[in-house]
Steps between C-alpha positions, in 0.01 A plus 500: 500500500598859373686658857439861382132483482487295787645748654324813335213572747715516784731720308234762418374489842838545661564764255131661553649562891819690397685322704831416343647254692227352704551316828240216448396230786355177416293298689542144435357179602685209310224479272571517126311843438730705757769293373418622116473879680884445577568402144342784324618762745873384497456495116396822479823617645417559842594338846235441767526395824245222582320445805374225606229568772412182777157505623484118561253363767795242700513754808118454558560111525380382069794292474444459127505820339891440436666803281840356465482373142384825406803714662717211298358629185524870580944433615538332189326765316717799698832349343387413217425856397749645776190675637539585936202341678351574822332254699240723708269374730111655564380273691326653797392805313351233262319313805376820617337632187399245220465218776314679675289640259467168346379372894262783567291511178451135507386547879234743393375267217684648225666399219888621505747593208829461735716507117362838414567637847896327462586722245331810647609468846833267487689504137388845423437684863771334790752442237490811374525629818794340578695449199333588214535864562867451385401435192361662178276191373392179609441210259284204546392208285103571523327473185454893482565796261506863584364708264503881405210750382637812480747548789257264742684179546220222592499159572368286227458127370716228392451357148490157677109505618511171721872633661425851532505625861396842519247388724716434758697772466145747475553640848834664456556899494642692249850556687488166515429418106746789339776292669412138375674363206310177334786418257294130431136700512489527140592114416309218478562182756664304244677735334685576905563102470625527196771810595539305831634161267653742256706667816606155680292603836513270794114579490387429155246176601434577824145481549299846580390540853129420579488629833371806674814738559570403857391133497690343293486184511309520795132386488217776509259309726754387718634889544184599552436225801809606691384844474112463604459176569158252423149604623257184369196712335241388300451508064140557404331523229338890412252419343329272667658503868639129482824394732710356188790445707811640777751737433804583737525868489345708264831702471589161258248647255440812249199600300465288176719225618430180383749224535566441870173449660465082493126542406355203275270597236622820346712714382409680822615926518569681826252811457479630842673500844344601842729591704391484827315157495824388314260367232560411060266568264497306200271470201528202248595544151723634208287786478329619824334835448633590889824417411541824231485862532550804226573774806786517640570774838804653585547764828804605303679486236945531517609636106877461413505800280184664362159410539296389262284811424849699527652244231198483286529900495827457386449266257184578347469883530894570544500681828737441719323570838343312797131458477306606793219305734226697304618400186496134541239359257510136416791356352566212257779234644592160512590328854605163646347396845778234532804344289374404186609579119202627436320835537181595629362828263252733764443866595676676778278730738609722780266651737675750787271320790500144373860433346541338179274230282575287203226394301571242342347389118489128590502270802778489727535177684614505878554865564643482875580750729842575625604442173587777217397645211723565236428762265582576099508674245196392229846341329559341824916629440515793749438385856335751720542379821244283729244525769382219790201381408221569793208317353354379175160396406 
């Protein structure tokens, strides 16, 4: 594969900065996307220092969540490329934010999104913080892009739908986002397998990593027991008020679950939780009417860069200015309620009293609260930001 236009968009976005000679950080995991990042930055001419962050779960007694194979892959990758690396560790700031978070939705019945809140608070908040600062750009391996209108740098898609990440990466600020470099963001997932083969990386065929960012390969369920424990409740059926069966806690279970419950009979959904009788709802069927909304309510909403009535201002009508409360009217966009390569087309409303509503132009299945709403462009390439979702019905 052609190096030099490999290599272009993180060129022109360097370049874009004015920075001459950049200091860049790299965060790196021993995966074979961060590895890649390496490649293509060292290519380009420049030397990063890589970082590679430990927020493993061993100190909080889950033996198996081993990151020694991965720091393997990062040493070999240092002096391979002659790169320094830092091993930094964030572990209690992790425990006490995305942990904790993580713990204290699913206590109050919610559904969680502890990855999103990882790169807000931990690879793009504490490390910045502490090490970051020294540095002009920080480079990942998400499937991302940054993109300019005018002199408004925004977060926006990947061209790979099923690996882009910009939902995870939707609750970021803008000092946050003019410092990221994606130098993989604009590849496809085979085409950073086939740079990884072409480049002889340690990590070339290592498999991707399924797990949510501070797991591992630790178990959800099992996390989720040492945290809150089992309460025996009972699953009935809504509509009709039938015991169907015993659950052990109904933090084990999110709106529009469906494998998980040991119910004969089905496909059973989860459609409702009550809280305080520590009681599932579930409703049989592949299409439950219960088990779908088109409105979706937000208390807030967190934009990276613009808003989307600033945006569309600047887009459509060419005026670069913010759009105030009054001027809010309705607002084509296309969301994603969870990770998923596909996008959900809807209107954005904003009322000062109520907060924000998406309405959406088809059925949404399993809109939970606790979890967020991402929000597009109608092209669904600029990412506006997100909002927790508060109800939908």
């Amino acid at each position: 594969m052609d190096i030099a236009s490999l290599t272009a968009p993180l060129k022109e976005r360097i370049a874009r900065s004015g920075i001459s000679s950049p200091r860049i950080a790299v965060l790196v995991s021993g995966g074979v996307d961060s590895s890649v990042v390496v490649h293509l930055i060292c290519s380009a001419g420049y030397r990063p220092t890589l970082f590679y962050i430990q927020i493993g779960m061993e100190e909080k007694g889950f033996t198996d969540c081993s990151w020694e194979d991965d720091l393997e892959v990062v040493r070999h990758l240092s002096r391979q490329y002659d790169c320094p690396l830092q091993v930094v560790s964030l572990h209690e700031e992790y425990w006490a934010s995305v942990v904790q978070y993580t713990i204290d939705t699913v206590r109050a019945g919610l559904t969680p999104n502890p990855d999103m809140m990882c790169n807000k608070l931990i690879k793009f908040g504490c490390f910045e913080e502490k090490w970051g600062k020294d540095f002009d750009f920080i480079a990942t391996g998400h499937y991302a892009t940054t993109t300019f209108v005018g002199d408004h740098l925004f977060l926006s898609t990947a061209p790979d739908p099923i690996k882009d990440q910009t939902d995870f990466l939707a609750q970021i600020n803008f000092a946050q986002v003019r410092k990221l470099l994606f130098p993989t963001g604009h590849l496809l997932k085979s085409e950073v397998r086939a740079v990884a083969e072409e480049a002889h990386l340690v990590s070339a065929k290592r498999r991707d990593s399924q797990g949510i960012c501070f797991l591992g390969k630790v178990n959800y369920n099992e996390f989720i027991e040492r945290a809150l424990g089992q309460k025996e409740g009972l699953i009935i059926e809504r509509e009709t008020g039938k015991v169907l069966g015993r659950h052990k806690g109904y933090w084990f279970h999110t709106i529009g679950q469906r494998k998980g419950l040991g119910l004969s009979g089905g496909p059973w959904f989860v459609v409702k939780k009550n809280i305080r009788r520590n009681i599932i709802l579930v409703s049989q069927g592949y299409d439950p009417r219960d088990q779908y909304g088109r409105h979706i309510a937000m208390d807030r909403c967190d934009f990276i860069s613009l808003d989307p009535w600033s945006y569309d201002a600047l887009v459509r009508e060419g005026e670069d200015r913010p759009v105030g409360e009054a001027e809010r009217q309705p607002l084509p966009i296309t969301f994603k309620i969870r990770h998923t390569p596909e996008f959900a087309r809807g209107s954005l409303y904003y009322d000062p009293k109520e907060g924000y509503r998406i309405d959406s132009e088809e059925d949404i299945q399993g809109i939970a609260p606790g979890q967020y709403a991402v929000l597009y462009d109608e092209n669904h390439h600029i990412c506006f930001g997100s909002g927790m979702i508060t109800k939908g019905w």
